[in-house]
VEXDRENPA-518095 format. One record per residue (C-alpha): x, y, z; residue in one letter. Coordinates in steps of 0.2 Angstrom, whole numbers, plus 5000, padded with zeros to 4 digits. Example, Ala and Ser with C-alpha at 12.3 -4.5 7.8 and 13.67 -1.06 7.14 Angstrom:
# residues 2
506249785039a 506849955036s 
# end
This chain:
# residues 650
510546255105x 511946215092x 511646015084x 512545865094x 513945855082x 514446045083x 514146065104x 515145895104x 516845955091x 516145775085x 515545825067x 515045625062x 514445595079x 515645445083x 515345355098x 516145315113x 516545125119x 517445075134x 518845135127x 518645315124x 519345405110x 520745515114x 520445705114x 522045845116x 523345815127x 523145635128x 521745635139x 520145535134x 518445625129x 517045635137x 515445535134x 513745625133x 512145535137x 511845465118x 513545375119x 514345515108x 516145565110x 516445725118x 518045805111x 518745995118x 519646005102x 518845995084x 520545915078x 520245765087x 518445745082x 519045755065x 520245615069x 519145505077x 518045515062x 519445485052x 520045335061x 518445255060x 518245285041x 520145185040x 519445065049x 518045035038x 519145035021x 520544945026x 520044825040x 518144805033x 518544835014x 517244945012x 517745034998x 516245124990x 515245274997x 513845154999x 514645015008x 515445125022x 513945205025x 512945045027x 514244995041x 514045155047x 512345185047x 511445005046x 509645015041x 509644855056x 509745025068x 508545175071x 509045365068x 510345425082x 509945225090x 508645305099x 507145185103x 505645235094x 506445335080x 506445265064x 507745185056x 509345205046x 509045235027x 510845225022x 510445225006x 509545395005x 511345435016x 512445375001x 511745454988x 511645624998x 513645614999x 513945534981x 513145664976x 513945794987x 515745714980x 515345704961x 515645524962x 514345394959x 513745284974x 514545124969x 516145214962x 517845104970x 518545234982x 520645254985x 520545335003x 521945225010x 523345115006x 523644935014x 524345015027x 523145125032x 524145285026x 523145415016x 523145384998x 521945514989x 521845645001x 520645764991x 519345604991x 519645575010x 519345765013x 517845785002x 517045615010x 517145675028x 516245855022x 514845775014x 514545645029x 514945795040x 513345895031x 512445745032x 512545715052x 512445905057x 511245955042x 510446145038x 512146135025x 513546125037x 515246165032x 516846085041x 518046205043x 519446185033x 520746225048x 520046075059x 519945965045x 521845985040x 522245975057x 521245825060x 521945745045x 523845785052x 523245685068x 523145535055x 524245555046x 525645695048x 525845695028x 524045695022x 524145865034x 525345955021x 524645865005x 523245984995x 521645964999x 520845974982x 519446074978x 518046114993x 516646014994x 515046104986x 513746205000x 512446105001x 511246194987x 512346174976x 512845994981x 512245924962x 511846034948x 510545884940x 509745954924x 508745914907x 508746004895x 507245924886x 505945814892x 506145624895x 504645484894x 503345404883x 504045404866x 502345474859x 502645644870x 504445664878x 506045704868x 507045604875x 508845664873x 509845494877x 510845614886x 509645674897x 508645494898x 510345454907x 510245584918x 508545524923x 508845334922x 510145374934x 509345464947x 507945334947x 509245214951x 509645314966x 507845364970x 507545144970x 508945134983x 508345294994x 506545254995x 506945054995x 505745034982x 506044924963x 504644994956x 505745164954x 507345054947x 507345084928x 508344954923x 509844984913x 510645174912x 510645164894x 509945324885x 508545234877x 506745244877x 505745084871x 504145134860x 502945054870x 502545124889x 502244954895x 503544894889x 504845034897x 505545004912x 506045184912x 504145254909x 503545124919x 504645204933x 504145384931x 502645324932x 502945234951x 503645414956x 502245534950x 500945384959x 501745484976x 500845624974x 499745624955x 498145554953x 498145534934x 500245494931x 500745524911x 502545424913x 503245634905x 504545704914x 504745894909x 506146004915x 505846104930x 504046034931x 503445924947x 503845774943x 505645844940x 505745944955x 504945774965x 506545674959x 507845794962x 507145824979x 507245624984x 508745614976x 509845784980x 509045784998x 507845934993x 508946014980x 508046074964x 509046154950x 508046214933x 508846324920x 510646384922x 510746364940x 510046284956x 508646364965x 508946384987x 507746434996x 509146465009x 509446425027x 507946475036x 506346545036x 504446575043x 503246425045x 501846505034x 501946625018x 501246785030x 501346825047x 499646795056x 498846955063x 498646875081x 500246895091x 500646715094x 501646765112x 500046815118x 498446745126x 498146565126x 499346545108x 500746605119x 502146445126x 501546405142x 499846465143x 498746385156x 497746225147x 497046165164x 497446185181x 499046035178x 499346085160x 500246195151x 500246235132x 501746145124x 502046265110x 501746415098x 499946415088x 500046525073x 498446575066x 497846525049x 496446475038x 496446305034x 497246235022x 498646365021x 500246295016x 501546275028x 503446275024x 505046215033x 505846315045x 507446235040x 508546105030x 508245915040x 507545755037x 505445695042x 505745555055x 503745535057x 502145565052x 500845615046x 499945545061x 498245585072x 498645725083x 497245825091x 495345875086x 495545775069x 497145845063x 498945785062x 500845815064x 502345785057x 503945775063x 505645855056x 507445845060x 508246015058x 509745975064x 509846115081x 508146075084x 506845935082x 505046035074x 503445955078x 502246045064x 500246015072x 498646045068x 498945995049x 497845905036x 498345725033x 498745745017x 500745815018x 501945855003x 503345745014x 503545575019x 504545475032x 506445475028x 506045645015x 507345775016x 506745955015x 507446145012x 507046265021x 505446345012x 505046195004x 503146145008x 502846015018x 500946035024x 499346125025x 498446175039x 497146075045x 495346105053x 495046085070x 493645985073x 492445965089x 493146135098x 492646305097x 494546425093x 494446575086x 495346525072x 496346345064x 498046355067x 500146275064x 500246235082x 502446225083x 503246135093x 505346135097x 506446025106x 508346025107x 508445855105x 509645815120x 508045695124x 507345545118x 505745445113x 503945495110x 503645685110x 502045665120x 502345595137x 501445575155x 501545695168x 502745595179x 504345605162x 503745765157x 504545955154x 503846055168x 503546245168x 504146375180x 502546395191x 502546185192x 501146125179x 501946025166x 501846015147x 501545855144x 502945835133x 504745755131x 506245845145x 507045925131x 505346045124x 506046215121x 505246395117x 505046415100x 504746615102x 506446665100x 506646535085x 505046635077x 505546815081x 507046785070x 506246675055x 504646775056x 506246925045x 506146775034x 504546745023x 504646585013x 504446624991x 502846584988x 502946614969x 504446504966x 505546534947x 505146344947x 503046334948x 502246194951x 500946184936x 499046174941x 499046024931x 500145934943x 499045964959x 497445934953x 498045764943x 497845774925x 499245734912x 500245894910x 502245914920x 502846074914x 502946234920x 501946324910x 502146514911x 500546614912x 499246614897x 499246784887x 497346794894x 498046824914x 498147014917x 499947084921x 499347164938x 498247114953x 497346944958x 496746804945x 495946644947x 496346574930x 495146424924x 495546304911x 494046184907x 494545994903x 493345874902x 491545854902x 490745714913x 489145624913x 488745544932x 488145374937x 486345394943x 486345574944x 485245644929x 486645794925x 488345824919x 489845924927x 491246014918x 492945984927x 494446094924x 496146164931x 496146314942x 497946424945x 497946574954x 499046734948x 499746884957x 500547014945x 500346884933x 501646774943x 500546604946x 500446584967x 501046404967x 499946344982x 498046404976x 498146294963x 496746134960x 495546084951x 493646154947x 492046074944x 490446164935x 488646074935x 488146114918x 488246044899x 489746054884x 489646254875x 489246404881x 487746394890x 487146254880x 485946114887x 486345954891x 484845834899x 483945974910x 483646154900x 484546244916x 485846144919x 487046274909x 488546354914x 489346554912x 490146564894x 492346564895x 492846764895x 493446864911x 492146914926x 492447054941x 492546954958x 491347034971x 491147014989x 489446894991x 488446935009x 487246805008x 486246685020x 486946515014x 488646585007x 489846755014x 491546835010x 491446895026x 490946775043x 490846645036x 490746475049x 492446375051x 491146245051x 489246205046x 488246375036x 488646505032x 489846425021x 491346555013x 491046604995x 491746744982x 490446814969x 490446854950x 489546974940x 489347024924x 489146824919x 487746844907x 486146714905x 486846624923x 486646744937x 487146734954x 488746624951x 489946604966x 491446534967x 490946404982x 491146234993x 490346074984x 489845914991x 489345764981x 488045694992x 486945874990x 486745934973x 488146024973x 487346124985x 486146184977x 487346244964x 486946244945x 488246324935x 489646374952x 491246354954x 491746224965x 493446194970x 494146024972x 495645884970x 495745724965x 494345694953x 495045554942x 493345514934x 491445544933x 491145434951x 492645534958x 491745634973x 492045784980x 492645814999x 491345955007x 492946005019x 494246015008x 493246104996x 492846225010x 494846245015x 494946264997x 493746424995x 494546485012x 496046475004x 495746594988x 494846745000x 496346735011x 497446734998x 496546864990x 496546975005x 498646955009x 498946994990x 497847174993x 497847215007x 496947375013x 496147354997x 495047215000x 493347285003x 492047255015x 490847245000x 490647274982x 491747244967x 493647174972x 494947304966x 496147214950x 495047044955x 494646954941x 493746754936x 494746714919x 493846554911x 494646484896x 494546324885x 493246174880x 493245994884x 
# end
């Protein structure tokens, strides 16, 4: 089902009062259940629209992107002024359409004379396509025929004036760059060109997120020496704290924190090098298609739950922690929040449809009020806790929006299904199978030109994009190690080693098996520290093999409890039996001395590691491992072009 605004010929969604707005012919339009004006022809949509913004500039005197938008989208009202939803964040509105027109947000704006006649008509045009892309999202374009002819309803000779260059799709709505990176004055270049650029966005990333800790202060090209003293740094710094455990206050082109910003601030555009990247209109939920049909058995819509229930949507099987992606451009109105079985959702307005993504971990890439692109990650999936599935799962859910309130509702408000049982959800739940039979042609890129840096997820210092050490073999699979620090633990009588991991495909870095990676050993190659065998496997390259043993497997493994999931590694030297393998900080590592243990978050030597993400973690890497080859992946023995490489020293 198309969005409101285009089923309507209402492409800003204007509302009808008691005195409806006047649709072709003279005859009013019609109101649909939000309030909405219903027009049968575009033009007068358009003119409605139009109307409205005179109003605003002339009667109002609201004459800056940011002060129409505030009247016409007050952050006092909830999205769509639909009880429940969240509410208006016209400032995240404004910059999405400042940015859209090339102008900045507080720029004085010459839509209209006194007299309400049309004064700059290229402005006028280019400010109703932005809002227009706004409202309808997934990168709507107003027709260039409607608008003329709208704009000749309101004017007869802003009809015949030019209309000045076409607003920008909406990948390419700002082309934000740096050429060189901005920050601390001890690490960052800072170009006072391109400190502008950043000191800029800030601005806009303060007003979007309706935070001050993001507002840099003046926009004036400088850097002062001391971090502490830099509002600028300072601010960088309040931004990487969303999603970095260790912030650097460094900004470096293309790298996280970059791509973070541009995100916030061009409603999910990220441009690096000489042009933007898109990840285009639509795609798959998950980078590979699962291998059980998810129209079939109890994952199918509608499958019986209990003898009054029906299942609500689509479940998609994949390990947990796999990434999961946007299916389209929109905006997160909720979440995360407790779901089912210890997970979560999130909820995303894709313009057409409204997407509830469940069964996910807590921890999301997005927030309330973020915009996304489609096959931009927003989650991972989560694990199911306290049922026995066959498998963890995205459970999806679709609705066409033509409905209001809470997605989860009692029987007596709820969608019912052919054969009588209801779902358990809002009136207006829709199939998502025909949705997923055409993105499933669609795979998301999962090795983006842009990489996020391993650095970045697993919270240490570094931002850029750092192309793949010379050490990373050209072809087939590599889990690449870099060891960073060493750590000597409160109370617990041995040291850990704690490095980056980045996983590689054809020597292409695989942006979402990326984290960090603990050791139980001391400093050096195999070199004591405390306890004689507490030592670790010396840095060089090791074959990856499948392990078949009774605490850790490759193969059948358990989702939860022993046997947990592990890879192994030979030719390792003094330390036999290494495996690459979940850790837990409340049992020895497991029994590890000397394994690789995948984790996030350690920000020092009392930083503990999480048993269940850890798990998700190793999951991860097999799974990975296993898409990338295929029918080469054996059922024992050495990994084909599967390699360990382990570099560096605290």
């Amino acid at each position: 089902m198309p969005p409101v605004g285009i089923k309507n010929n209402n492409y800003l969604n204007v509302k009808n009062g008691p005195d409806p707005w006047m649709d072709a012919h003279g005859k009013p339009s019609r109101t649909d259940a939000r309030g909405h004006a219903v027009f049968a022809d575009p033009a007068y949509g358009v003119r409605a629209g139009l109307r409205q913004l005179r109003t605003y500039f002339v009667k109002h005197r609201c004459r800056t992107v940011l002060a129409i938008l505030s009247r016409w989208a007050p952050a006092s009202d909830t999205i769509g002024s639909l009880p429940g939803n969240p509410h208006n964040n016209p400032s995240q509105y404004a910059v999405f359409v400042s940015n859209r027109m090339g102008i900045a947000i507080d720029q004085p704006l010459e839509l209209f004379d006194e007299d309400g006649n049309v004064d700059d008509v290229g402005q006028l045009r280019r400010l109703f396509a932005a809002m227009a892309a706004y409202e309808i999202g997934g990168g709507f374009e107003v027709p260039e025929a409607e608008l003329t002819a709208g704009l000749a309803l309101v004017d007869p000779g802003a009809g015949k004036t030019a209309s000045g260059p076409a607003p920008a799709p909406l990948a390419d709505a700002h082309d934000w760059r740096i050429g060189g990176s901005v920050g601390r004055a001890d690490r960052a270049k800072n170009d006072p060109t391109d400190v502008e650029t950043v000191q800029s966005m800030l601005r806009s990333a303060a007003m979007i997120l309706g935070d001050a800790r993001f507002d840099p202060g003046s926009i004036d090209g400088s850097i002062a020496a001391k971090s502490a003293k830099s509002n600028t740094v300072q601010a960088i710094v309040a931004l990487q704290e969303r999603f970095m455990s260790k912030p650097d206050g460094v900004m470096e082109p293309g790298g996280r924190t970059w791509q973070e910003l541009v995100r916030i601030v061009g409603g999910g555009v990220v441009a690096s090098g000489a042009a933007a990247a898109s990840t285009g209109r639509e795609c798959f939920p998950l980078a590979a298609i699962p291998a059980a049909d998810w129209t079939k058995d109890a994952r199918r819509f509608g499958a019986a739950r209990s003898r009054d229930r029906v299942h609500a949507g689509s479940d998609l099987y994949a390990p947990a922690g796999s990434t999961i992606y946007a299916v389209m451009d929109g905006t997160v109105v909720r979440g995360p929040y407790a779901f089912y079985a210890g997970t979560f959702a999130l909820e995303i307005d894709h313009g057409s449809v409204l997407a509830r993504y469940g069964e996910i971990q807590q921890d999301t890439m997005v927030r309330q009020n973020d915009r996304v692109v489609a096959g931009q990650p927003i989650a991972r999936v989560g694990h199911l806790v306290g049922i026995s599935v066959p498998s963890d799962m995205l459970h999806l859910e679709l609705y066409d929006k033509t409905a209001h309130g809470p997605l989860t509702v009692p029987k007596a408000s709820s969608a019912i299904a052919p054969d009588g049982r209801a779902y358990m959800r809002r009136k207006d739940l829709t199939n998502p199978e025909p949705y997923l039979e055409r993105w499933h042609r669609h795979l998301p890129v999962t090795a983006a030109p842009v990489a996020i840096p391993p650095a970045a997820a697993a919270g240490r210092s570094a931002d850029a994009s750092t192309p793949a050490p010379p050490s990373i073999p050209g072809t087939g699979f590599c889990l690449h190690i870099r060891r960073r620090r060493e750590e000597e633990r409160t109370g617990m009588g041995y040291a850990r080693t704690v490095g980056d991991y980045q996983c590689f495909w054809n020597g292409e870095p695989i942006h979402d098996l990326e984290g960090q990676m603990v050791e139980r050993g001391g400093p050096g190659d195999n070199t004591p520290l405390g306890v004689s065998s507490h030592r670790r496997i010396a840095a060089g390259r090791y074959p990856i093999v499948i392990h078949a043993g009774t605490k850790y497997r490759t193969y059948r493994y358990a989702a939860a409890g022993s046997p947990l999931p592990g890879l192994g590694l030979i030719d390792t030297g003094v330390r036999t039996a290494i495996l690459v393998h979940p850790a837990h900080h409340a049992h020895g590592y497991l029994s590890s001395i000397g394994c690789l243990n995948p984790a996030v978050g350690l920000r020092d030597a009392d930083s503990r590691i999480a048993l269940d993400d850890s798990r998700n973690r190793v999951i991860a890497l097999i799974e990975g491992m296993k898409a990338k080859l295929g029918d080469r992946f054996p059922r024992s023995g050495s990994v084909p072009d599967a390699v360990v490489v382990i570099e560096g020293e605290p």
